[in-house]
Each structure stands twice: as structure tokens, then as C-alpha cells.
C-alpha positions, 0 to 999 in steps of 0.5 A: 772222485773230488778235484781239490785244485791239482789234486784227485782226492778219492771219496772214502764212504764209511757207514755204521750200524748198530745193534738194537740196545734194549732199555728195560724201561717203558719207553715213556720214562725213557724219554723222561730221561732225554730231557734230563740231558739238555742243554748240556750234559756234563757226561758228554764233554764234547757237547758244549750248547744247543739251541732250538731254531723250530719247534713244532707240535701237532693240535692233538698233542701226538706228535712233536717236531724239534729242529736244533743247532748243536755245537760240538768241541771236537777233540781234534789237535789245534793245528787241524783247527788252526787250518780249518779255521774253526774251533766248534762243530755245528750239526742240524738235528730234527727230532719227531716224537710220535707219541701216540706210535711211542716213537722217537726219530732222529735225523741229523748232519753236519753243517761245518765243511758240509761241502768236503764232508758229509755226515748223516746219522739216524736214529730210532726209539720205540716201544720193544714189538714183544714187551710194551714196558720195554724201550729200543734204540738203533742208529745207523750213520754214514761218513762221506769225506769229499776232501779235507785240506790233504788230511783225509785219513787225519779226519777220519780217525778223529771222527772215528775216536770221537764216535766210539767213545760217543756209542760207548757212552750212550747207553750208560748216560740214559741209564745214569738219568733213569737212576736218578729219576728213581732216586727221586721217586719218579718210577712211571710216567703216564701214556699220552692219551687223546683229548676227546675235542682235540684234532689229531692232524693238523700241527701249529708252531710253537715259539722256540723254548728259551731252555732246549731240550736236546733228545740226541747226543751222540756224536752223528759219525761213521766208523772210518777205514782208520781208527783212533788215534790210540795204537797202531793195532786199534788203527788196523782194527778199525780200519779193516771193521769198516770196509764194506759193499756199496750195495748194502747202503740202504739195509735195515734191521728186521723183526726179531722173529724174522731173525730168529726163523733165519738164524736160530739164534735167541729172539733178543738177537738184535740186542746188544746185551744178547751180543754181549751174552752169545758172541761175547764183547765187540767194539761197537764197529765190529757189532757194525760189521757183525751185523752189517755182513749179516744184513748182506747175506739177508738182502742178498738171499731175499725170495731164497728159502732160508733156514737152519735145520731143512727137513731133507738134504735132498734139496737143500736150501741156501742157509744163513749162518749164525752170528757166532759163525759169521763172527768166525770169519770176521776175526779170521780177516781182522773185521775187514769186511770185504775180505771176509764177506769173500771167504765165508761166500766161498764157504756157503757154497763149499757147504752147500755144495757139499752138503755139510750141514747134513754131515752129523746126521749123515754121515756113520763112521766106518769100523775101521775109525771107531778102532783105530782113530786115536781122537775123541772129546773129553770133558772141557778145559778151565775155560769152558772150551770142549777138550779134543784129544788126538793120540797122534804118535799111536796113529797109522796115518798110512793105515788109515789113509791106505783104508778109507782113503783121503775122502772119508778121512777128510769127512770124518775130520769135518764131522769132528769140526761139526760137532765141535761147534756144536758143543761150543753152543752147548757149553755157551749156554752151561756155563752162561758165556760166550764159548766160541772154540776148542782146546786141542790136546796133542799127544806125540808119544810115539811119533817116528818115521813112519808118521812122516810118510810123504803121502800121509803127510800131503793128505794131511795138508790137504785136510788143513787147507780144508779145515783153515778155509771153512772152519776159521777161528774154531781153535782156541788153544793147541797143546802138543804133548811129549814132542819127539826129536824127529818132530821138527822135521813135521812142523817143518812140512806142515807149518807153512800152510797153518794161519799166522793166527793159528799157529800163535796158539800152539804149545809145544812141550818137550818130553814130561815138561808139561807136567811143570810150571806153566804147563798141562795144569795151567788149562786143565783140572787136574781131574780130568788129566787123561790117565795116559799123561799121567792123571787119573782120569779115564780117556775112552780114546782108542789107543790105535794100533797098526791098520791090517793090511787086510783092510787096505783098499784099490784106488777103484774101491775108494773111487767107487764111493759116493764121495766127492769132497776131493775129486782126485786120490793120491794112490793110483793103481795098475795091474802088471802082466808077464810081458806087460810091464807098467811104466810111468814118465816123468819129465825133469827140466832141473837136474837137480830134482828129486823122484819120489815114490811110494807103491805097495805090492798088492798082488804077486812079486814085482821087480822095479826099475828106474830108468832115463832117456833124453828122448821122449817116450810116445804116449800109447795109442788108444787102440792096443792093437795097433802098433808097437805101443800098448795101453791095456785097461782091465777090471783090476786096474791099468797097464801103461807101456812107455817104452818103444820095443825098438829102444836098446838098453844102454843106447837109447835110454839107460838104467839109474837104478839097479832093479828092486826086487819086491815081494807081495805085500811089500811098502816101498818108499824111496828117491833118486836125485836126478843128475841130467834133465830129461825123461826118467821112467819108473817101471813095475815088472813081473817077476820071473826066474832070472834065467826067463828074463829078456831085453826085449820086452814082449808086448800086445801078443804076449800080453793077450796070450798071458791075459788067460792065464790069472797067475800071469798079473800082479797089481801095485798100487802108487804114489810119485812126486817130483820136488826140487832139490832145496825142496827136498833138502830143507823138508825131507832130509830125514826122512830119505837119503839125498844120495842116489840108489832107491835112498839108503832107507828103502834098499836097506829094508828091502830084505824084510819079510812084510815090508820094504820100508821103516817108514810104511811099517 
């Protein structure tokens, strides 16, 4: 921190560095350029004169020392300078030619207001390590502005415009002196070469050059947290491009091919023209970030194995991702730095965690995908993206979550973001441009109620949430396709937790409008249009269908698989007994809450209750036989008995429901809007004659005694929520009544022969 008078002025560090820039020049006739350049150049405006106060060159003739004073017309309004005092800008620059190493050095820094701001630039020219009749070029320079008169942020922007248009000219200027060397003839300039009687250490001092040769122009400043001057959106760019770490201060470039066994990227991967090929056009400040968030990760893995394609995954190493992919996570955070050096460290340790960068080798789809998972790739869109279509109206989202459970139908949907990012390599190289996402194709033809299942849909949002946080920036563009009227009320349920950014890359189109203008055609050849929306190419897309009960699976099977990618499920599962109901409490503070539920019927006929109590059930013992209250675990599941045996019906605790009688191999979905606070039980039965049934309910004796006998035990698999009233209303209203009495969905349907609910069938 600086004290300016009365006021703490905050020291705001802003750093720079670039990309390696590639002249395809030898690097002699690259410096022939430079001196081409001075004292002036008319390229560069904002240079107005320099002049050489040492000059130093050593007796051999190898190395040559310049120190110079540039004057600088900074674009700044004239009230600034006005109140600075000055009209020029005055910067020390020292140049060391090695031209026995063929390397130039640049090191410069302000001498106007040194003392409340503090500039320093470096830069490099040498022959390329891989191909002697090629140049490189880099700079890296820092900003450090102490105080400014309270215009901090002011001096900023203005150094920041000055900069970029600075960097952005740079290459272009000594490409325009190379044409005019070659219009002149001049296409090589001879090495130096020793003199066979001349010293090659000492250095003697020359007098100064009455015409100066100036070999750097650009202007020496940093990328600020606030941007040019320009609009506010180019503000906020720059401003998030240039956040970064303290502790990357001192970070350079290394080799290519150290590069390129860390990455897997091109051996050119430092150059600008491979970042313009590969990753597509940055400003030079998000090649800054690009490349200082890489450097990061380097320094901060230094001794850790690093590579890209490890030979096990049994022990896998820490992986730096490719530039595509950091470039990911940079846009995702509108280039701030910080914020996106967070999300993606998260994300490494997710992948690692999880082993991800195994998953396409790993990981084989279960049959049950292959047959009724209506997704696959088909061809690419007009802009080269991989096309993926999703028939997600013929999908039995139950089915398949009820199948393979949330685990495997997450991994298969990570295996399906996996192998879009490899296809966008793949179509980087076919069509010779950067290809960095996909096209999602949607098609809602058939979407009703029973998509809009509340688990499904939880499962859903719980595979967004993992997709947004590790996969950001991989979707280009998403058509939805013959949206139905019950539609609204998904996007209702889901849209909310889809990014801002994301979801301005939605189209949504209604009934056959994708066929008109503007629509399915404006992204798509029409010969590859799937014969499903009309065209005539053929989709290898399954058509889905309903999921077999048959294939469904217990939470204990699902919990057996060595999946870990979530370590809790939706559906719990437990065994009934004759005697023995299962009971599950939930306690409700607003009584103006809504129970939901959802529970198949796995094995014999159950009856189901609801009841309340304002007083709160004793939770069981750990010993079943000790006491009155009773927790039985079995193979097939738990049974969990709440309800005191000395409760009287109607005095103690009263009934909310009237009983629902279910038969195996019955869906059940339904609510209850809840009128007291309190504790509300949801108990599963067995089913018995009428005439057997009884109040009081028998417990421990009953349940050891029944345990003999295997036509005694039912088992239910479930799901409950509990959400709040403006909740419910605002997302749910369609999909159950809002009024008491199981909702008039799950009664009404109660009578069907294979299942208790529209919605699961």
C-alpha cells in the first residue's frame, strides 16, 4: 500500500506476457529490419524521437550495447497532462546484440513519474532452437502503478490502449521493413563471423551515433485490470484478462519440445501463429492469460510427472491440460484469471480424482444404453462442430435412471463429453480452424408428464451441475426441436441452474417452425438433416422406447458397483414385513410445505399411509430387541419402525391421508400440502385381508416369527422431498395437484393394472 497525503492508495501489479511470434526470416536480415525503424517510424505515431546516450560494442565485434532515451506522445486526454505537467513520456532502453549467440536483449522502463508508476518490459530475439533461418520474438512486461494524482484506474486504460495497439502492430511493422528489404534486393544478410587477430572479450566505447538506431519500439506496458477506453464490455474484458497470482512473477517460457511432452500440443505451440491456427484469435492479453495460466500450472507441478496419455491409470499422474482446454475455463470467467485458475484446479482434481482421462478407454456401455439411450454423433454442422443428437421426447428417463442408476448414467454422459472434445480435435485439423465446441440438436417430440418426474429431473440437474463445472464452454450452439406445451414447465425446473452464458446459446423452436426461416437449415446441410425431422439422411440414433421393468435395479445393486462419481442415490430401498411396517418422519417447520414421494413396489402388495404427530417419534435402538421400538436390517433391504406401540390413532398422532392400497409392480408418485408444522410419517404396510388387519401394530415377536416365512416380506424401493409452498407452486403445479389427498394424479391412476402413475408410465 502507498500514502498519497491523507489518502491509501492500493498498488495495483499488472503483468503481461506474450506468446513466442515466429519471423520466417533468418534472424540476421531480421535485425536488418530494426534498423530500418529508427529514429522514427512513421508506423508507430506515438513515437516521436530517440536519442543514444551510450553506445558500447566489444573489440571482436560480437556484442554491441545500446542505452537510448525514447520520447513518447502518449494518447492521454489533455486534462491528465494538464495535470501531470507533461506533454511527453520518457523511457531508458538498453539493447544487448549478441551476434555471435544471434541474440538481441531488450530491457527498458520509465523515466517520467518513476516514482508513482513503475514500468518494466523485456524483451528477446533469437535464432528459432529448430530451424536456424528462423527468428523468435517474446516480451513480458509488468505494470506497477504506485499512485497517479487519484487517477489510477484512468492511467491504466490508457497505458492498456496504448499497449495493445502497440503489441498489435509490432509484427506487422517488421514484416512491412522485410518487404521492403526484398523489394530492394536485399534477401540475405551474411553472419558475423570472428576476425582470426581480434579479442572476443573486452568491449571499448563508441562515440554516440549522430542518427540513432532504435531496435525496440513497442510501447513497454502491462495489461491493466481496466481496459481501453473503447466500451464498457472491452473494459470488462481486460479488466478480468489481467488478474493473476503473485507467485507467478518470475515465469518463463520453456522449450518447445518440453512443451510439447506436457501438453501434446503442435511443437509450434508457443508461437503466435500456432495460437491463431489451434485455439483461434485472442487479443494479445488473453494470449497473456492463456499462456501465463499455463505457466502456473507448470511451475506449480514442477518434479510431478506430467503428461497426457500415462500408460496405467492405475497410478495416475497430475496432468497438464491442453491449451484448448485451459482456453475453456478462461472464457467460462471472461479471462479473469483468478477465477479461473480456481475452477479449473478444481476440475483437475475432479479428473484425477475420478480418473476421467481414462473414461473412453474404460469405460463400456451397459446394454441397457446401447438399446434405449436415444443420443449419438451424427456428422457436424455448417461450421465444422461435431453434431450430437438427443431424441429426448422418446427417452424413459425413469427407466434408465431406475436401470443403471445416477452413477452410470452420469459416467455415460461424461463419456459423451469426452469424446466430444475429441472430435473437436479431430475436426480441427479436417477443416484447417480452430473447432472448440459442439452443436446439440434436441428433439422434444413426444416430451409429456412422465419426462417430468421429479427424481429424473433432480438427477438431471445433478448431471448439469457436473457438466457446467468441468466441461465449460464445450457447447456451441443447442437447437431444441418441436418443443410441446408441457415444455415450459421443464425449462421452468431446469434453467436456473444452466450458466447465463450457456443458456444464450439455446434455440428453441415450437411445433414444424424449424423447418422455416431462420431455422433448422440456417446451421445444418440439408443433407445430412436426420430422416426423423424430415430429411433424408439416415440417424443411427436408437428410437428408445420404455425400459423393462425387468431390468430395473435395488439401491443395494446400484450401491454394489464400483462407481464413486456421487456418493449418495436417489432411491432407498426397504423390506416390509407382515407385522413390521417401514416408516419414514419428516419433520415440517412451514406449514405450508409440500411431501412428495415417489416408491415402486418391488415385491408383494403394500398399503401406504400418511400420517401426523406434533410429537416427535423416538428414533429406534440399535439392539432390535431391546424395547418396543424396532430397526430391522435384512439382506433384502432395511425396515425402520417409528411409531411408538403405545400411540393411539387419532389421539396421539392422526391419519392425513386415506390408505393407498398398491399392487406389486406399481409406480406411485404424489404430494400432500402440509396445514400444521410438526412430524408427518409415511409408512409402507403389508397387505393383508381387511378382515386381519389391526391398530395396533405387532413389532419384534411378530417380525422374528414372520422372518420364517418369505411370503411374509414386500419390498418397496423410494423416493421423498420436501419443498416449500411458492417452491412447488411456481415449478410443480403441473405435474401434481396442489390440494391434499395423495394429489389427484397418483389417486386417479391408482386402479391401473401396471402402474400407479401417468407420470412413471
Amino acid at each position: 500500500m502507498t500514502v498519497v497525503g491523507t489518502t491509501v492508495v492500493p498498488t495495483m501489479v499488472q503483468k503481461y506476457q506474450s506468446p513466442i511470434r515466429v519471423y520466417k526470416h533468418p534472424f540476421e536480415l531480421v535485425m536488418e529490419a530494426y534498423e530500418r525503424r529508427f529514429p522514427t517510424c512513421h508506423l508507430i505515431p506515438m513515437f516521436v524521437d530517440s536519442e543514444v546516450l551510450e553506445e558500447t560494442e566489444s573489440e571482436d565485434g560480437s556484442v554491441h550495447n545500446v542505452q537510448r532515451r525514447c520520447k513518447l506522445d502518449v494518447d492521454a486526454p489533455r486534462l491528465l497532462k494538464r495535470i501531470a505537467g507533461v506533454d511527453y513520456v520518457y523511457f531508458s532502453q538498453e539493447n544487448t546484440l549478441n551476434k555471435r549467440e544471434r541474440t538481441l536483449h531488450i530491457e527498458s522502463h520509465n523515466e517520467t513519474f518513476s516514482n508513482r508508476v513503475i514500468i518494466h518490459e523485456l524483451c528477446s530475439y533469437s535464432a528459432h532452437p529448430e530451424n536456424e533461418d528462423w527468428t523468435c520474438f517474446e516480451q513480458s512486461a509488468s505494470l506497477d502503478i504506485k499512485s497517479f494524482f487519484g487517477f489510477e484506474s484512468t492511467v491504466e486504460k490508457i497505458a492498456m490502449k496504448q499497449y495493445a495497439s502497440s503489441i498489435k502492430k509490432g509484427k506487422e511493422i517488421i514484416e512491412f521493413y522485410l518487404n521492403q528489404l526484398e523489394e530492394e534486393g536485399i534477401s540475405h544478410v551474411p553472419r558475423w563471423t570472428p576476425s582470426l587477430d581480434a579479442p572476443s572479450s573486452s568491449v571499448t566505447t563508441k562515440p554516440v551515433c549522430a542518427t540513432p538506431k532504435l531496435l525496440q519500439l513497442e510501447l513497454p506496458v502491462t495489461p491493466a485490470v481496466s481496459i481501453p477506453v473503447s466500451t464498457d464490455a472491452n473494459d470488462r474484458e481486460l479488466a478480468d484478462a489481467t488478474q493473476s497470482e503473485a507467485t507467478s512473477n518470475d515465469v518463463t517460457n520453456q522449450p518447445d519440445d518440453q512443451m510439447e511432452n506436457q501438453t501434446g500440443t503442435p511443437d509450434d505451440k508457443l508461437d503466435a501463429d500456432y495460437i491463431k491456427r489451434y485455439l483461434g484469435d485472442l487479443t494479445p492479453l488473453q494470449e497473456s492469460c492463456l499462456i501465463r495460466l499455463r505457466q502456473w500450472l507448470q511451475e506449480s507441478h514442477k518434479g510431478k510427472t506430467l503428461t497426457l496419455t500415462p500408460a496405467s491409470p492405475s497410478s495416475p499422474p497430475f496432468q497438464i491440460p491442453k491449451d484448448e482446454h485451459i482456453l475453456r475455463f478462461l472464457r467460462a470467467r471472461d479471462f479473469n484469471m483468478e477465477k479461473a485458475r480456481e475452477i479449473l484446479c478444481q476440475s483437475l482434481t475432479w479428473r484425477k480424482q475420478h480418473q476421467v482421462d481414462y473414461l473412453l478407454e474404460t469405460w463400456t456401455s451397459p446394454q441397457v444404453l446401447s438399446d434405449y439411450y436415444t443420443g449419438g454423433w451424427h456428422h457436424h454442422d455448417k461450421e465444422g462442430r461435431p453434431l450430437y443428437i438427443l431424441r429426448l421426447g422418446q427417452m424413459d428417463t425413469k427407466g434408465l435412471v431406475r436401470a443403471l442408476g445416477e452413477e452410470s448414467l452420469l459416467r455415460h454422459v461424461l463419456s459423451i463429453n469426452e469424446e466430444g472434445l475429441r472430435r473437436c480435435e479431430e475436426n480441427t485439423k479436417v477443416f484447417g480452424r480452430p473447432i472448440s465446441c459442439w452443436t446439440c440438436l434436441v428433439d422434444l417430440e413426444g416430451l409429456n408428464m412422465r419426462h417430468l418426474w421429479r427424481p429424473g429431473v433432480k438427477a438431471l440437474l445433478r448431471i448439469i451441475e457436473v457438466v457446467e463445472a468441468n466441461y465449460p464452454e464445450t457447447l456451441g450452439r443447442l437447437l431444441i426441436l418441436r418443443a410441446p406445451r408441457v415444455f415450459p414447465v421443464l425449462w421452468t425446473l431446469v434453467s436456473p441452474f444452466i450458466d447465463e452464458n450457456t443458456r444464450k446459446k439455446f434455440l428453441i423452436y415450437a411445433g414444424n417452425d424449424y423447418q422455416g426461416p431462420g431455422g433448422l437449415l440456417d446451421y445444418i446441410d440439408k443433407e445430412i438433416i436426420p430422416d426423423f425431422l424430415g430429411g433424408e439422411c439416415m440417424c443411427e440414433v436408437p428410437e428408445g422406447g420404455l425400459v423393462p421393468k425387468s431390468l430395473y435395479r435395488t439401491a443395494e445393486e446400484l450401491e454394489n458397483e464400483d462407481i464413486s462419481l456421487w456418493t449418495e442415490t436417489i432411491y432407498q430401498s426397504a423390506s416390509v414385513f407382515k407385522g413390521a411396517p417401514h416408516e419414514v418422519v419428516l419433520e415440517i417447520i412451514d406449514a405450508a410445505s409440500v411431501i412428495t414421494w415417489d416408491f415402486d413396489v418391488c415385491k408383494g402388495d403394500v398399503v401406504f399411509h400418511l400420517y401426523h404427530s406434533k410429537r416427535a417419534p423416538q428414533p429406534p435402538r440399535k439392539d432390535p430387541l431391546v424395547g418396543q421400538h424396532s430397526s430391522i436390517t435384512t439382506p433384502g433391504g432395511n425396515n425402520v419402525q417409528l411409531i411408538d406401540k403405545s400411540w393411539t390413532l387419532g389421539l396421539d398422532y392422526s391419519m392425513v391421508e386415506s390408505p393407498l392400497t398398491c399392487k406389486e409392480g406399481e409406480s406411485v408418485q404424489g404430494s400432500h400440502v402440509t396445514r400444521w408444522p410438526g412430524f408427518y410419517i409415511l409408512q409402507w404396510r403389508f397387505h393383508t385381508m381387511p378382515g386381519s388387519a389391526s391398530t395396533n401394530l405387532p413389532r419384534v415377536d411378530d417380525v422374528l416369527a414372520s422372518l420364517q416365512v418369505s411370503s411374509h416380506k414386500c419390498k418397496v424401493m423410494y423416493y421423498t422431498e420436501v419443498i416449500g409452498s411458492e417452491d412447488f407452486r411456481g415449478s410443480m403445479t403441473s405435474l401434481e395437484s396442489s390440494h391434499s389427498g395423495f394429489s389427484q394424479l397418483s389417486h386417479a391412476t391408482s386402479n391401473h393394472s401396471q402402474s400407479s402413475s401417468m407420470i412413471s408410465r
